[in-house]
VMD Tcl script that builds the backbone (N, CA, C; Angstrom):
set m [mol new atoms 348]
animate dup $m
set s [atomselect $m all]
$s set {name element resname resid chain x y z} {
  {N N UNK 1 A 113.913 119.890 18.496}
  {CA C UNK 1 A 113.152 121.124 18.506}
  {C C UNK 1 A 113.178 121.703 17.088}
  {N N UNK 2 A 112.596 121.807 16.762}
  {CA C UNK 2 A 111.720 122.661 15.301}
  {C C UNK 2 A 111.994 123.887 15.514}
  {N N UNK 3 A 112.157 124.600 13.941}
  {CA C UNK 3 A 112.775 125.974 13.783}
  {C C UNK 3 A 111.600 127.076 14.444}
  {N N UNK 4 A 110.265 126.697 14.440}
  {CA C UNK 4 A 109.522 127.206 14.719}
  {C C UNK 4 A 109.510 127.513 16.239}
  {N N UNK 5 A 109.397 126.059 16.653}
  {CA C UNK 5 A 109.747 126.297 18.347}
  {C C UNK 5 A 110.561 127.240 18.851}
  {N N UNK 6 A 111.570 127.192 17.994}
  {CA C UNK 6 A 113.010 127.535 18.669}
  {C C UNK 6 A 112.904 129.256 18.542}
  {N N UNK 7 A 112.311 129.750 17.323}
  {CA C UNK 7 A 112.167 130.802 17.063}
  {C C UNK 7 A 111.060 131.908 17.931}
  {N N UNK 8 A 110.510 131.046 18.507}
  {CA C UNK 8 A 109.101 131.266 19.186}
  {C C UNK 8 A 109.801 131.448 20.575}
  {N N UNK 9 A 110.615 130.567 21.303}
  {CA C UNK 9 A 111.460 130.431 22.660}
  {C C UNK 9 A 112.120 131.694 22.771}
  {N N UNK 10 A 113.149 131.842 21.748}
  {CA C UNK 10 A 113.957 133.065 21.535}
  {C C UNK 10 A 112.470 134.149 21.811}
  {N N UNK 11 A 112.276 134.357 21.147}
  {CA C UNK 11 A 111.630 135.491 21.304}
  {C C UNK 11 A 110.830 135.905 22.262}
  {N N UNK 12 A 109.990 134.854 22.986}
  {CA C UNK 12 A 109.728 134.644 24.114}
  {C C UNK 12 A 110.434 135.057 25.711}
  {N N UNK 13 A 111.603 134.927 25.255}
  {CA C UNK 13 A 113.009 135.186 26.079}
  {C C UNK 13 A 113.679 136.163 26.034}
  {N N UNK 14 A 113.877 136.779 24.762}
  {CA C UNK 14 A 114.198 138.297 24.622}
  {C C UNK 14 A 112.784 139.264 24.828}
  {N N UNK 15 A 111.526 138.718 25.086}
  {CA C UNK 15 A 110.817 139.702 25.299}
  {C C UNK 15 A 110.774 140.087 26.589}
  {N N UNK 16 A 110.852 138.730 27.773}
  {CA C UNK 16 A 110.795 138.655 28.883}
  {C C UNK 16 A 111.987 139.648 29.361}
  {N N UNK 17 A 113.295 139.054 28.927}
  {CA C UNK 17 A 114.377 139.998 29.697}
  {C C UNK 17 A 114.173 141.785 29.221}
  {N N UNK 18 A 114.029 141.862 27.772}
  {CA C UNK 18 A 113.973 142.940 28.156}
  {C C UNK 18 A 112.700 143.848 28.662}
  {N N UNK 19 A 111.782 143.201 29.026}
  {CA C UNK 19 A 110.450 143.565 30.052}
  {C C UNK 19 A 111.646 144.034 31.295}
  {N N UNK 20 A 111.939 143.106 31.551}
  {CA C UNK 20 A 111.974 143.309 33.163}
  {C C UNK 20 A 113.355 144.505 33.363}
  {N N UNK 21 A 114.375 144.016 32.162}
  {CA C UNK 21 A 115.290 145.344 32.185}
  {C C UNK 21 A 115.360 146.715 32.284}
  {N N UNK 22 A 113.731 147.318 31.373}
  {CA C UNK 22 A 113.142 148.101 31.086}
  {C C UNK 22 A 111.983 148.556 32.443}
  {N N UNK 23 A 112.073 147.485 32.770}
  {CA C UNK 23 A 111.684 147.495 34.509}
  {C C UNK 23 A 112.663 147.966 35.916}
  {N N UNK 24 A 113.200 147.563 35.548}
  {CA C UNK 24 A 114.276 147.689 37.037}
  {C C UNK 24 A 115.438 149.050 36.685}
  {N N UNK 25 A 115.590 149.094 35.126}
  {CA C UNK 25 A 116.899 149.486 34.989}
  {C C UNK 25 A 116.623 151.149 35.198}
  {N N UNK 26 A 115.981 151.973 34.944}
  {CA C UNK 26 A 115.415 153.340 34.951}
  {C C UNK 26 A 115.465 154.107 36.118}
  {N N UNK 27 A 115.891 154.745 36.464}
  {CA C UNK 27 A 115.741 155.448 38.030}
  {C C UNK 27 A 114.646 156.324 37.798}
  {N N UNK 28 A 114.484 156.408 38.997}
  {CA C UNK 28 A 112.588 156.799 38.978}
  {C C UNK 28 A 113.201 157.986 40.396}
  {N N UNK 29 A 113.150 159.179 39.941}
  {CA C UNK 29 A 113.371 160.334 40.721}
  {C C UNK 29 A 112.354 161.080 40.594}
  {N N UNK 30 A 111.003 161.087 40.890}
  {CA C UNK 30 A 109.655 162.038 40.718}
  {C C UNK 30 A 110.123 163.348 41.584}
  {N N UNK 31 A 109.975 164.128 40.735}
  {CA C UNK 31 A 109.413 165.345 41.425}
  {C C UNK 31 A 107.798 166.337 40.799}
  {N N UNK 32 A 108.141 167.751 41.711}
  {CA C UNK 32 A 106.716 168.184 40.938}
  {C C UNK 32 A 106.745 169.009 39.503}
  {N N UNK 33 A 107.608 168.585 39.183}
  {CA C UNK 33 A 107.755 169.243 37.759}
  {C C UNK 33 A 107.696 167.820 36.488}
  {N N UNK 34 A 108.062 167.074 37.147}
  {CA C UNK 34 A 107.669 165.248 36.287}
  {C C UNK 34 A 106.421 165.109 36.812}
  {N N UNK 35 A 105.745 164.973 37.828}
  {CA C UNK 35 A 104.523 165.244 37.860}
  {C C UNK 35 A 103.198 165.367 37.754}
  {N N UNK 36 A 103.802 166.895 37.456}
  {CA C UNK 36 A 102.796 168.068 36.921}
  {C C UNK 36 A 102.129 167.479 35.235}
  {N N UNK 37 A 101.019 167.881 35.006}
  {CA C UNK 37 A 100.035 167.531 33.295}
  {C C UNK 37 A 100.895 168.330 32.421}
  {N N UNK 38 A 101.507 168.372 31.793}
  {CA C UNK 38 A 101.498 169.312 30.296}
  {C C UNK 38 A 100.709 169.350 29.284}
  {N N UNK 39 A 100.255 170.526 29.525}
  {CA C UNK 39 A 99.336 171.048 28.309}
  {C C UNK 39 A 99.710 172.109 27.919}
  {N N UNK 40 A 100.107 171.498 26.431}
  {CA C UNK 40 A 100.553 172.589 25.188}
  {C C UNK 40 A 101.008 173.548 25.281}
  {N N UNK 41 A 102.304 172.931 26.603}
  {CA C UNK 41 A 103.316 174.326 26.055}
  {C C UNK 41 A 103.057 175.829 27.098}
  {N N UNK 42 A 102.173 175.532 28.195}
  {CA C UNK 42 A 101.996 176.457 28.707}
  {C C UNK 42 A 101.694 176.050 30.559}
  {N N UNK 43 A 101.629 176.768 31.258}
  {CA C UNK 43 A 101.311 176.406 32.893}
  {C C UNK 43 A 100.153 176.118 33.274}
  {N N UNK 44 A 99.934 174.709 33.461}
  {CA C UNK 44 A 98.301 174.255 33.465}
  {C C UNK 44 A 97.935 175.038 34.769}
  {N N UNK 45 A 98.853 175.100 35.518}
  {CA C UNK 45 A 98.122 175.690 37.174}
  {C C UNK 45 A 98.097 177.504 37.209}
  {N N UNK 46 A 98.368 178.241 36.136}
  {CA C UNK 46 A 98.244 179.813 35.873}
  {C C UNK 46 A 96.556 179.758 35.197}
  {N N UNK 47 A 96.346 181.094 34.860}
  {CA C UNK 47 A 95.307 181.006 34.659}
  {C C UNK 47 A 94.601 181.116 33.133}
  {N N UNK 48 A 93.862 180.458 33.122}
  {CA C UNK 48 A 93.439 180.074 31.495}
  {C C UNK 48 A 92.917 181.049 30.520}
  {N N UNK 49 A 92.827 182.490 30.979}
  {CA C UNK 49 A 92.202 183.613 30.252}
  {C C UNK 49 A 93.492 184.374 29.647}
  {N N UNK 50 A 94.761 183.442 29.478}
  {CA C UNK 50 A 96.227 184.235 28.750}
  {C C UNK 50 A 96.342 184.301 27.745}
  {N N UNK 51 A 96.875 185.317 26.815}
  {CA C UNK 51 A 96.988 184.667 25.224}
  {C C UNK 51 A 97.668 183.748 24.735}
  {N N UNK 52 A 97.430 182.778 23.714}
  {CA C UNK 52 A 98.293 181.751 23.770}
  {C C UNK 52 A 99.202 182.005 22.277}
  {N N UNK 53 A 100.398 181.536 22.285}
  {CA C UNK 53 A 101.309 181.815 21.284}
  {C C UNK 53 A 101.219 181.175 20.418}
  {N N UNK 54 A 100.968 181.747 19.091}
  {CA C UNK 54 A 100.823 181.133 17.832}
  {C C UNK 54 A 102.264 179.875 17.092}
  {N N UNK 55 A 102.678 180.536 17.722}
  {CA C UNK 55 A 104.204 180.029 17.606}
  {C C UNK 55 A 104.358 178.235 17.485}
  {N N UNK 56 A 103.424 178.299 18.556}
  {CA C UNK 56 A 103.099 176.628 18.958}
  {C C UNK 56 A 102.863 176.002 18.006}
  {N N UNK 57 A 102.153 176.545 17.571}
  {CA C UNK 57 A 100.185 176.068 16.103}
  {C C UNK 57 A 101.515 176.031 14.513}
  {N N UNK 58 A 102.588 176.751 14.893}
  {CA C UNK 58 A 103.253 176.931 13.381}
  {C C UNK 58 A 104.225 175.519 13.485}
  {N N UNK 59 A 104.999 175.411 15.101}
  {CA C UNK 59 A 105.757 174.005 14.681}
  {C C UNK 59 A 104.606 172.700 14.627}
  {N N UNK 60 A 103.621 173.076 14.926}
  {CA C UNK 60 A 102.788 171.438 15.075}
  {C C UNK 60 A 102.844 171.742 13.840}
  {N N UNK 61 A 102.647 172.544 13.301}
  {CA C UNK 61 A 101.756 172.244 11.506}
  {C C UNK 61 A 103.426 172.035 10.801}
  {N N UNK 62 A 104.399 172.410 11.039}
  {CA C UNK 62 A 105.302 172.478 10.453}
  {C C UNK 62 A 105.839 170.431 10.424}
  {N N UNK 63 A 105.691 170.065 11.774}
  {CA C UNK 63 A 105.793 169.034 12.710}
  {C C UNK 63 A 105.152 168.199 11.533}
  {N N UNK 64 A 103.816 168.368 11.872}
  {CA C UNK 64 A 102.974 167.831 10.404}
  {C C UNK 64 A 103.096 167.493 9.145}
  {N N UNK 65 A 103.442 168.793 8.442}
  {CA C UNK 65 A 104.284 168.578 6.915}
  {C C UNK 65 A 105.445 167.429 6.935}
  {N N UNK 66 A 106.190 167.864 7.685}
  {CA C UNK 66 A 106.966 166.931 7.538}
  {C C UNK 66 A 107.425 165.231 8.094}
  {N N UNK 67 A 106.180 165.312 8.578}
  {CA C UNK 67 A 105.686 163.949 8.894}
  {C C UNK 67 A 104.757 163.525 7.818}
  {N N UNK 68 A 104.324 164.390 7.318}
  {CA C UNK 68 A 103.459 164.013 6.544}
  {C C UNK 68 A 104.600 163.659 4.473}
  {N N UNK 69 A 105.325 164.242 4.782}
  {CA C UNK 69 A 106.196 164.324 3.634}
  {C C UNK 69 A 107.060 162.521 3.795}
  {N N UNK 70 A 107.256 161.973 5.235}
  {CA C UNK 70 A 107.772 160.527 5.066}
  {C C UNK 70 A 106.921 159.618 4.594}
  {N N UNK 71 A 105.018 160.166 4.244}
  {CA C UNK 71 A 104.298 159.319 4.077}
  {C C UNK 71 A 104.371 159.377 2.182}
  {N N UNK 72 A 104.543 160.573 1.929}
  {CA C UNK 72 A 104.700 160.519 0.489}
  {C C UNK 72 A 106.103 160.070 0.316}
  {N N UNK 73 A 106.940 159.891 0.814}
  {CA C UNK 73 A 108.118 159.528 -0.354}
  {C C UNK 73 A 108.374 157.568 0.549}
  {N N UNK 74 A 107.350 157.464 0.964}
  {CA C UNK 74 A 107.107 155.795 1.637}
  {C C UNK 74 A 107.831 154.596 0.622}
  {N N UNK 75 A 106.806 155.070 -0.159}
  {CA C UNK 75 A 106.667 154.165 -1.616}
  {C C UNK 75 A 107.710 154.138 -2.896}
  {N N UNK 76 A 108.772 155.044 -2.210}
  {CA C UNK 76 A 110.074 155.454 -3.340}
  {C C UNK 76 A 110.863 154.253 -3.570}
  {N N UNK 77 A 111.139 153.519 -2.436}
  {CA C UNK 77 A 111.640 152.192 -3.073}
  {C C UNK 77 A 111.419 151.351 -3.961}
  {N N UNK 78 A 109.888 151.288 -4.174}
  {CA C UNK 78 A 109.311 150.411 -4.619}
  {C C UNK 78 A 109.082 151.211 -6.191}
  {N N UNK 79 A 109.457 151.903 -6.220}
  {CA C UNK 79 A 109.545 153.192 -7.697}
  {C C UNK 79 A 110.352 152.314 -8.680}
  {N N UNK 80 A 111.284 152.000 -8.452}
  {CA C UNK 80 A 112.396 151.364 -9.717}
  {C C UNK 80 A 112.027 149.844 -10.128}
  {N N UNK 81 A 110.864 149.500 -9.713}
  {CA C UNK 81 A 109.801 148.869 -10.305}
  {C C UNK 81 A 108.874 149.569 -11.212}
  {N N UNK 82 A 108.914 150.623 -11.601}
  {CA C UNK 82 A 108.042 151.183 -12.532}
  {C C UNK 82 A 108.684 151.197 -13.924}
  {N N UNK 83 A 107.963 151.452 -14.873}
  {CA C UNK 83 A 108.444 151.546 -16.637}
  {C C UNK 83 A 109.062 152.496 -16.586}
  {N N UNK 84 A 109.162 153.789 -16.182}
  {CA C UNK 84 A 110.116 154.862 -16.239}
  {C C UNK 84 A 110.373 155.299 -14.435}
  {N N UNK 85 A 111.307 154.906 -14.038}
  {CA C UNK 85 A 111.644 154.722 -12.600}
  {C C UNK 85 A 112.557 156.089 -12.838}
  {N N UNK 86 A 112.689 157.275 -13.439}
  {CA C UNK 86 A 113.100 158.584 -13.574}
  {C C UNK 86 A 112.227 159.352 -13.604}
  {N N UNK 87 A 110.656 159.155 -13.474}
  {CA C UNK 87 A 109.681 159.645 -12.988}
  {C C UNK 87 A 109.715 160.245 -12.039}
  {N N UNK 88 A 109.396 158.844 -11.387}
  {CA C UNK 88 A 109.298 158.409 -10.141}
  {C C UNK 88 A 110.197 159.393 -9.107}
  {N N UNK 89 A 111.797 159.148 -9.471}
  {CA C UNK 89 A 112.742 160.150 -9.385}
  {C C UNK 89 A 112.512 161.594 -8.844}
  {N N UNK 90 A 111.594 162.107 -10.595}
  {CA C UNK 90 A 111.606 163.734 -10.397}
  {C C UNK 90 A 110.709 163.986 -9.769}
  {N N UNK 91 A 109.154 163.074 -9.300}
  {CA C UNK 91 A 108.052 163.519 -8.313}
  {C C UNK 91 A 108.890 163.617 -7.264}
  {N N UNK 92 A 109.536 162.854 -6.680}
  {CA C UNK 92 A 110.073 162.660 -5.026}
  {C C UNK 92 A 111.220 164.051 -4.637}
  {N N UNK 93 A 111.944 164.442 -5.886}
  {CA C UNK 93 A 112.581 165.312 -6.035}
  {C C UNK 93 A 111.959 166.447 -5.920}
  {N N UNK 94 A 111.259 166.390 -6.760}
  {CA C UNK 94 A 110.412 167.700 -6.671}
  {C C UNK 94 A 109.751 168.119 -5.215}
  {N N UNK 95 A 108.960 167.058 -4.518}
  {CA C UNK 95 A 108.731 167.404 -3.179}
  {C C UNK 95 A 110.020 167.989 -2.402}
  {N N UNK 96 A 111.000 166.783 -2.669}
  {CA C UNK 96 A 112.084 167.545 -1.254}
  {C C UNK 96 A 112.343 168.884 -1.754}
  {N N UNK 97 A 112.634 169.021 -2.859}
  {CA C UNK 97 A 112.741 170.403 -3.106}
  {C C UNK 97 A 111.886 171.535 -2.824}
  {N N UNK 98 A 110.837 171.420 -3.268}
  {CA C UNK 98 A 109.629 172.260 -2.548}
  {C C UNK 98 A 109.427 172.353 -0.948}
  {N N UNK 99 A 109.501 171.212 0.177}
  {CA C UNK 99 A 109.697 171.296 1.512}
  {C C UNK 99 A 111.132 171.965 1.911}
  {N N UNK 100 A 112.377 171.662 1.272}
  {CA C UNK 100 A 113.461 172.376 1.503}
  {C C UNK 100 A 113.128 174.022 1.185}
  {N N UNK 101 A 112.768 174.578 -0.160}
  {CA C UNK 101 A 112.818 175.851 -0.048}
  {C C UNK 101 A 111.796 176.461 0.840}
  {N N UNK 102 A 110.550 175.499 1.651}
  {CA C UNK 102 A 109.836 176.039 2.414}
  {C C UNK 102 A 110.158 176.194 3.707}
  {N N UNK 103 A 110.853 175.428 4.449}
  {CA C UNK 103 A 111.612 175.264 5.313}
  {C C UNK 103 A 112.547 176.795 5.555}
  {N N UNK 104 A 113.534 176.489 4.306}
  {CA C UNK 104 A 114.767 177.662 4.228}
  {C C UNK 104 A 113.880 178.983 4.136}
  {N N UNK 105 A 112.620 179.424 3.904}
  {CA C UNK 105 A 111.698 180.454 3.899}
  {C C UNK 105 A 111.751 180.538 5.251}
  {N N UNK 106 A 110.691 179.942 6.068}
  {CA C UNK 106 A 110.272 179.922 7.327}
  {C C UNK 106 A 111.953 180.388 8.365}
  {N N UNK 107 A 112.906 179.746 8.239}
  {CA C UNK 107 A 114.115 179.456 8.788}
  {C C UNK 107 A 114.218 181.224 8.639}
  {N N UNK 108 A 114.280 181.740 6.970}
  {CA C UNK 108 A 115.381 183.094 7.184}
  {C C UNK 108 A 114.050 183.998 7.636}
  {N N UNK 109 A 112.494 183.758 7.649}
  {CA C UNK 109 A 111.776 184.810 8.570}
  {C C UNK 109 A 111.673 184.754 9.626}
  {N N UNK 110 A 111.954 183.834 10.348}
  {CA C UNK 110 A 112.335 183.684 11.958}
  {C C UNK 110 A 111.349 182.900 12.404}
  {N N UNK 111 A 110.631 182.257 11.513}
  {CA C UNK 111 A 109.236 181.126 12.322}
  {C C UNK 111 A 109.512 180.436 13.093}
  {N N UNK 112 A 110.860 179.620 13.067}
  {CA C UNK 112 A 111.285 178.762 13.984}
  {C C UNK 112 A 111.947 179.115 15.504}
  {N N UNK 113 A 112.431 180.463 15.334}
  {CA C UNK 113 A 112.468 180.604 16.843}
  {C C UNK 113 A 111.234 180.582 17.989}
  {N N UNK 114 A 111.644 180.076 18.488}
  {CA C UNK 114 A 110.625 179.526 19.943}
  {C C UNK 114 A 110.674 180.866 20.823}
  {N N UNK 115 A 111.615 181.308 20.925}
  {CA C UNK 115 A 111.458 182.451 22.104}
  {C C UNK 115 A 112.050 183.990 20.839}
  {N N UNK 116 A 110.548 184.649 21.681}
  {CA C UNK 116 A 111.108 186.308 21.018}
  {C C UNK 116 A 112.357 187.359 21.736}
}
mol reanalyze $m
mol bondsrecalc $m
mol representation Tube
mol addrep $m
């Protein structure tokens, strides 16, 4: 058997078991609160003319930034391949620094609490 085969079997075999592990192994206790639709954070079955809390709209966007901040510093490894790889350095620096003091802003005005 060839490395290829063999590599192909394995994997074949660890996909299968853990299919079926991922199958059987989980207890499955439904009730009406597992259920029920969630939508955004609020009671789909109350009624839809409520105000809705901004609160929400600040962690998605917050959620965002900083999902969006693993897409800029992606490529940092691959930095000390550059002619001055201390560049490279102070851009990536400079972001965390700028998301940290924005963060520690939001944090000491209270954006992040969820409940008033």
């Amino acid at each position: 058997m060839n490395t290829l085969t063999a590599v192909a079997a394995m994997t074949a075999g660890l996909s299968v078991i853990l299919t079926l592990v991922a199958f059987w192994l989980p207890q499955m206790n439904p009730n009406a609160e597992k259920l029920s639709p969630y939508e955004c954070g609020f009671d789909p079955l109350g009624s839809a003319r409520l105000p809705f809390s901004l609160r929400f709209f600040l962690v998605a966007i917050l959620f965002l930034l900083f999902d969006l901040e693993i897409a800029l510093l992606l490529p940092l490894p691959w930095g000390d391949q550059l002619e001055a790889p201390s560049v490279t350095f102070g851009w990536a620096t400079a972001i965390l620094v700028m998301l940290t003091l924005g963060l520690a802003y939001e944090w000491a005005q209270g954006g992040l609490e969820w409940a008033e």
